[in-house]
N, C-alpha and C positions, 0 to 999 in steps of 0.2 A: 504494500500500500504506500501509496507517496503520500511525502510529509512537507506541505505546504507554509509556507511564511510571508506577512507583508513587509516588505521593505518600505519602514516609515520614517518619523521624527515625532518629535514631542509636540510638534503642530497638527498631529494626523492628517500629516498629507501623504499619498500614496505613491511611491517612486517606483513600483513593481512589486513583484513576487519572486519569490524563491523555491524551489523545488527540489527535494531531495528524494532520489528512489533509494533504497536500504536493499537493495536486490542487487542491483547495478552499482552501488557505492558512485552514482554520480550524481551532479549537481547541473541546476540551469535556472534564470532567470531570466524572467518577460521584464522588461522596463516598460510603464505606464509611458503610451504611446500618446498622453495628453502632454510627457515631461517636455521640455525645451533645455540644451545645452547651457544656457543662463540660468534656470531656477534650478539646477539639479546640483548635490555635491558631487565633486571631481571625480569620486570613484566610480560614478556611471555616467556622468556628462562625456567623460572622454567616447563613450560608445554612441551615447546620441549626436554627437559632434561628426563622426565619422558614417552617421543613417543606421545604426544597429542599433537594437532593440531589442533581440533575441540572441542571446548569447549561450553561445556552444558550454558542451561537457568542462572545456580547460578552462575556456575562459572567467564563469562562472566558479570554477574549481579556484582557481586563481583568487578572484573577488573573495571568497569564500575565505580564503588562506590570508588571505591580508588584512581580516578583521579579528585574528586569532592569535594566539602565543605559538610563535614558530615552535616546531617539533625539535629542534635541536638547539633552541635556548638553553641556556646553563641552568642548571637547576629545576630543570622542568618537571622531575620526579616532584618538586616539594609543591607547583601550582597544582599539578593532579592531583598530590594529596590534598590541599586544602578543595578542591574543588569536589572534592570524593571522585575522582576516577580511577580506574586502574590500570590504564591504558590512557594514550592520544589516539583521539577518536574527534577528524573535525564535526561531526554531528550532535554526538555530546557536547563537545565544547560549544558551539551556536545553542544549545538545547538550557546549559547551564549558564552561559552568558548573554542571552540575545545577541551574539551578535555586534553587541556594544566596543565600540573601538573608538581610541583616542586620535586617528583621521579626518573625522566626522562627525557629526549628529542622527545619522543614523542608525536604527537600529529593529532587531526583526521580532516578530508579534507569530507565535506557533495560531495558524488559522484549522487546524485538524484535533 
């Protein structure tokens, strides 16, 4: 079953969706085709900027990856532990942090 997210802000405005299949271990997100390259933060304006709006497996994977504590930070064992994981698992970690990254304002809302 896939596991749905809004990509928002504390404004509820709606920048896209996120989708995760757990079968497939991959990721993809629709960008709100109302966004424009000006009201969007930079980590998906760069794609409306260039006409995409539907962004692939990596790319997506990518975006995914950038709002999260890289897997080979120092010390990673001890964020897992405070985070109760027993593993890096980008899904969990999106599931246990929305998402929430010091990049941005935004951040993702579990719609499932």
């Amino acid at each position: 079953m896939l596991k749905r997210f809004l990509i928002t802000d504390n404004t509820d405005t709606c920048y896209g969706e996120l989708t995760y299949d757990p079968t497939a271990h991959s990721w993809h997100i629709e960008i709100n085709p109302e966004r424009t390259w000006d009201d969007t933060p930079l980590s998906l304006a760069l794609y409306i900027r260039s006409g995409i709006f539907s962004l692939d497996a990596h790319q997506s994977l990518d975006w995914v990856r950038d709002r999260l504590l890289p897997p080979n930070r120092q010390n990673i064992h001890h964020a897992l532990r405070a985070l109760e994981l027993p593993e890096y698992d980008e899904y969990a970690l999106i599931l246990k942090t929305n998402g929430i990254s010091a990049n941005d304002h935004l951040y993702l809302v579990a719609l499932d």
